[in-house]
C-alpha positions in Angstrom: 59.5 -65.0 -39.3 56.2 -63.8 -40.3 54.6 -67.3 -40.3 56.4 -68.6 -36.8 54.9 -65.3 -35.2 51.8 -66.2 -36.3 51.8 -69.4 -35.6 52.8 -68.8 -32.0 49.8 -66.4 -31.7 47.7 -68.9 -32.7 49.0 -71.3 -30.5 48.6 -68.8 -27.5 45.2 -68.1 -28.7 43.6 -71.7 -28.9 45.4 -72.3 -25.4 44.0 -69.3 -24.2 40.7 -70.7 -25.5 41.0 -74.1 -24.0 42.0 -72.9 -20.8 38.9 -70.3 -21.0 36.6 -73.5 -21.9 38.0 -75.7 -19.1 37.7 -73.3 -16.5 34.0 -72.2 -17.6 33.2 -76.0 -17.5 35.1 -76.0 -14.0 32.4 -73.1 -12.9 29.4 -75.4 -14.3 30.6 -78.2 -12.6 31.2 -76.6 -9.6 27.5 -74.8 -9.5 26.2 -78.3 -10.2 27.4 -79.6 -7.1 24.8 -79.3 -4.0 26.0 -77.4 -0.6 25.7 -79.9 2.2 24.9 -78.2 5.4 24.8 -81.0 8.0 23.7 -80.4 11.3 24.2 -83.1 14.4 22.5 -81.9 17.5 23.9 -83.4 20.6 21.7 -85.8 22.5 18.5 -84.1 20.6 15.6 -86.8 20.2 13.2 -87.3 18.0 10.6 -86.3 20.2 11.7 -83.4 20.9 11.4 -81.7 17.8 7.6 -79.7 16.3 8.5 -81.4 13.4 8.5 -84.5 14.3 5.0 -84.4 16.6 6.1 -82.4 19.9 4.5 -80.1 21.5 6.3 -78.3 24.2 9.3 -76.6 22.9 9.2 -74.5 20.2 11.7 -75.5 17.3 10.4 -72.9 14.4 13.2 -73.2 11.8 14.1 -76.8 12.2 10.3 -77.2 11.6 10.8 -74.6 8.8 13.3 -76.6 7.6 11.4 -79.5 7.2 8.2 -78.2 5.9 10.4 -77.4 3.0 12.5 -80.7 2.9 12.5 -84.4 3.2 12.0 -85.9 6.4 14.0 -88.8 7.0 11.6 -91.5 10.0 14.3 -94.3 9.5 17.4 -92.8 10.5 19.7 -94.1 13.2 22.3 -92.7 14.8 25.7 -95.2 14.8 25.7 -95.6 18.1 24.3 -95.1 21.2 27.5 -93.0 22.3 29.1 -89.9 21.0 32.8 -90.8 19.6 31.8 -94.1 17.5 28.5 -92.7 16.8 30.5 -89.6 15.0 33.0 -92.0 13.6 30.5 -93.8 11.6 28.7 -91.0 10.5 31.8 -89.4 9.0 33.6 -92.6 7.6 30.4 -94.2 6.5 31.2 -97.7 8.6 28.8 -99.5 10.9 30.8 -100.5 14.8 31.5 -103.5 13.8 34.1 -102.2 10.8 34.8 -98.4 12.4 38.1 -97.9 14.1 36.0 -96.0 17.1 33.6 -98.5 19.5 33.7 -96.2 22.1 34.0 -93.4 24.0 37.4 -93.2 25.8 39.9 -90.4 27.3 43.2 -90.3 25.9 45.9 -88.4 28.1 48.7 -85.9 26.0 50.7 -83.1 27.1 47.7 -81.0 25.2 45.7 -82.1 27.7 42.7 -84.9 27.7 41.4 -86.5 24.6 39.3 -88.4 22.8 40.7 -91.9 20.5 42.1 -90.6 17.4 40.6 -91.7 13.8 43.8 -93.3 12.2 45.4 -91.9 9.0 44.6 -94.5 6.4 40.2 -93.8 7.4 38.9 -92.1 4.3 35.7 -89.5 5.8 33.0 -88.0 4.4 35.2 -84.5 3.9 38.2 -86.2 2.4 35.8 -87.3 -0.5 34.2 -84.3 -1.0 37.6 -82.4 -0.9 38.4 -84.2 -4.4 35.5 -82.9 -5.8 36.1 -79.3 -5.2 34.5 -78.9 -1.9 35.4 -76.3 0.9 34.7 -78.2 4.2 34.2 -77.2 8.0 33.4 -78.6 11.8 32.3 -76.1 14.2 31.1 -77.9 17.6 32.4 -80.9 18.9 35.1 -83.1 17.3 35.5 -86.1 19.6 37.6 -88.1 17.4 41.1 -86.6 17.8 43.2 -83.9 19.4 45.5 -81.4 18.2 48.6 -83.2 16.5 47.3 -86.4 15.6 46.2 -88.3 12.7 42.4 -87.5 14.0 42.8 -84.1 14.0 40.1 -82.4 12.3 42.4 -80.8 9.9 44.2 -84.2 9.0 41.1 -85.5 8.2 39.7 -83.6 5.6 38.5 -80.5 7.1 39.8 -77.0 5.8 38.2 -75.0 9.0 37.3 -76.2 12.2 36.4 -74.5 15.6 35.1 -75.6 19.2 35.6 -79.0 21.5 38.3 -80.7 20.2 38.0 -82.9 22.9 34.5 -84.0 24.1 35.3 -83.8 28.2 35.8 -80.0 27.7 32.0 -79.7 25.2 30.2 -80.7 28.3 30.6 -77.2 29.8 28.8 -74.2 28.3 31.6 -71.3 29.2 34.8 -73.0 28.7 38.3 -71.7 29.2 39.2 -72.2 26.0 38.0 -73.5 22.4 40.3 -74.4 19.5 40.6 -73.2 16.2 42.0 -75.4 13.7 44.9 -76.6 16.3 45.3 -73.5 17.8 44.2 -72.8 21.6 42.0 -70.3 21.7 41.8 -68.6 25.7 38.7 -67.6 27.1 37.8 -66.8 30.6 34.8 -69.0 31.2 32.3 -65.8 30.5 31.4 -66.5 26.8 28.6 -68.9 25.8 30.5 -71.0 23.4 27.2 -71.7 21.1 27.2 -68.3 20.3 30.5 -68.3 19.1 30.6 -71.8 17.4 27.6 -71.1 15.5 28.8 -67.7 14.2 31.9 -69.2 13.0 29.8 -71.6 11.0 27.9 -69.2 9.3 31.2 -66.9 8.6 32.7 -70.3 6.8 29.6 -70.1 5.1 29.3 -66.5 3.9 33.1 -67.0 3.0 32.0 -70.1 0.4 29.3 -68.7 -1.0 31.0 -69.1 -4.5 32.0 -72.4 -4.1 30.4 -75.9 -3.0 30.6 -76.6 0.3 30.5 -78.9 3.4 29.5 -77.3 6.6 29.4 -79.5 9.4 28.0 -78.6 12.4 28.4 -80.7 15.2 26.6 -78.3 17.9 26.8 -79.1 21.7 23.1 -78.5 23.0 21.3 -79.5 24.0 23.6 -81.9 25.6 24.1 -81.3 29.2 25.6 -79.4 31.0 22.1 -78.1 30.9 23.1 -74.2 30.7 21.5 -71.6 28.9 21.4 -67.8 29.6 18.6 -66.8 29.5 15.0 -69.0 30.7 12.8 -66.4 30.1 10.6 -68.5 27.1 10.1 -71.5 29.4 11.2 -70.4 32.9 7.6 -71.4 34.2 6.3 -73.7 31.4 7.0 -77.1 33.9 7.0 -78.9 37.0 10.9 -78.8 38.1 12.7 -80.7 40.2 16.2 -78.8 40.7 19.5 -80.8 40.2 21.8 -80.4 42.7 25.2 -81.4 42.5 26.8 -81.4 45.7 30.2 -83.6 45.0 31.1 -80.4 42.6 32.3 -83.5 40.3 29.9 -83.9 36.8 27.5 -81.9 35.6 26.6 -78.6 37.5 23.9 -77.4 39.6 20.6 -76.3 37.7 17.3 -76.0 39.6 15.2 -75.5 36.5 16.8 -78.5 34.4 13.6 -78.6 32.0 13.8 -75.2 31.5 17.0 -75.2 30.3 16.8 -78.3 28.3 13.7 -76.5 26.6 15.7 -73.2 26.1 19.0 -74.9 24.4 16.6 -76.9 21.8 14.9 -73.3 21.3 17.1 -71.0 22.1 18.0 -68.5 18.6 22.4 -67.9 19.2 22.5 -64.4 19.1 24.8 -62.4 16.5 28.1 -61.7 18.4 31.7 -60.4 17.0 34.7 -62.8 16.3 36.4 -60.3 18.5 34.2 -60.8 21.4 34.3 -59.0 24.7 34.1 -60.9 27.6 31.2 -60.0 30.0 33.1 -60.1 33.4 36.5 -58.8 32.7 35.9 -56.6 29.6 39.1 -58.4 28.2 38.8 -59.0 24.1 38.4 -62.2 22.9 40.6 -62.4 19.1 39.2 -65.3 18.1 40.0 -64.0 14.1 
């Protein structure tokens, strides 16, 4: 009885120790594995970046960024619109293999749509998944809506929040952003970069033990061309106002350049996940 006992203890013991070593080399292997932090600014040129040569608009951490960094002269979007441009970048396949050529609105009960990915496509954040990553979308999806196989969610993202479709990313206070495949309501008060971008950096802060893959798929400075506050570059150029009169499209903005400059500049400031709306004072639980 003596001996069995022992035996067992020792058996408990070197399992204890193997499962103590495997998890250690777990850790190592996890802390060996680079953060990605990818960041896809909507219908941002070249040009328009300190960086990369310009001038006129100040970009100081993008520019930080790269002082620090590699910059990449040879890099190409997928294509020259946003859903099979996305699609490539996240599966890896030029248009001619992609299942996405184009940009087209699908109707659902949810509401309007973009073409979803189809189950059997293996992205970016599927792969990583098997290697231990946490992964994330804040911005604009484009590729899916709630329910389907191109659902953020049901392609290899844990978190996502913003435009699920990319119809609704072209306004700058929507009615309503989704989290994961939840609706969340706003009242068209709230500047949705401010709330998409602190999102991100929660995932972030939440990971910090753990690799990660935060994608963020930010709106500006894609028009609408809204921003609240000109102030940096209200006078900085010749303007010709855009005025839309059909009320169909983008919306009126009589200092277009200034607000192009101040979405490519503009810092998103710090703002609760339980925001307060502006106009109605209502709370915003976007937890």
């Amino acid at each position: 009885m003596i001996l069995r006992t022992s035996l067992i203890v020792g058996t408990a013991m070197v399992s204890s120790l193997t499962s103590l070593a495997a998890e250690r080399k777990t850790a190592a292997w996890k802390q060996a594995l680079p953060n990605i932090v990818f960041v896809l600014a909507d219908d941002m040129g070249i040009g328009d970046l300190g960086c990369y040569g310009q001038q006129k608009i100040r970009t100081p951490h993008i520019d930080s960024l790269a002082a620090h960094s590699l910059r990449f002269t040879h890099h190409y979007a997928g294509s020259t619109v946003s859903a099979p441009s996305r699609c490539c970048l996240l599966t890896g396949k030029h248009t001619g293999h992609s299942a996405i050529r184009g940009n087209r609105a699908v109707r659902s009960a949810a509401g309007s749509f973009d073409l979803s990915l189809p189950d059997e496509v293996v992205t970016v954040a599927e792969l990583l998944k098997t290697k231990g990553y946490a992964t994330m979308c804040v911005g604009k999806w484009g590729l899916g809506g709630p329910g389907t196989t191109g659902s953020p969610i049901n392609q290899g993202g844990d978190d996502f929040f913003g435009y699920l479709g990319q119809g609704a990313a072209h306004r700058c206070y929507p009615d309503h952003l989704y989290e994961n495949e939840r609706k969340v309501e706003l009242d068209g008060t709230v500047y949705s970069h401010f709330l998409i971008m602190e999102k991100g950096l929660e995932f972030i802060d939440r990971h910090a033990d753990r690799p990660f893959f935060a994608y963020f798929a930010i709106t500006r400075p894609h028009a609408d061309l809204d921003y609240p506050d000109l102030s940096a570059y209200e006078h900085a150029f010749p303007e010709t106002p855009f005025v839309n009169e059909s009320g169909r499209g983008f919306k009126t903005q009589l200092k277009p350049k200034a607000a192009y400059a101040s979405m490519a500049f503009g810092i998103p400031r710090p703002v609760s996940l339980a925001a307060k709306s502006p106009k109605s004072g209502k709370v915003l639980d976007l937890q």
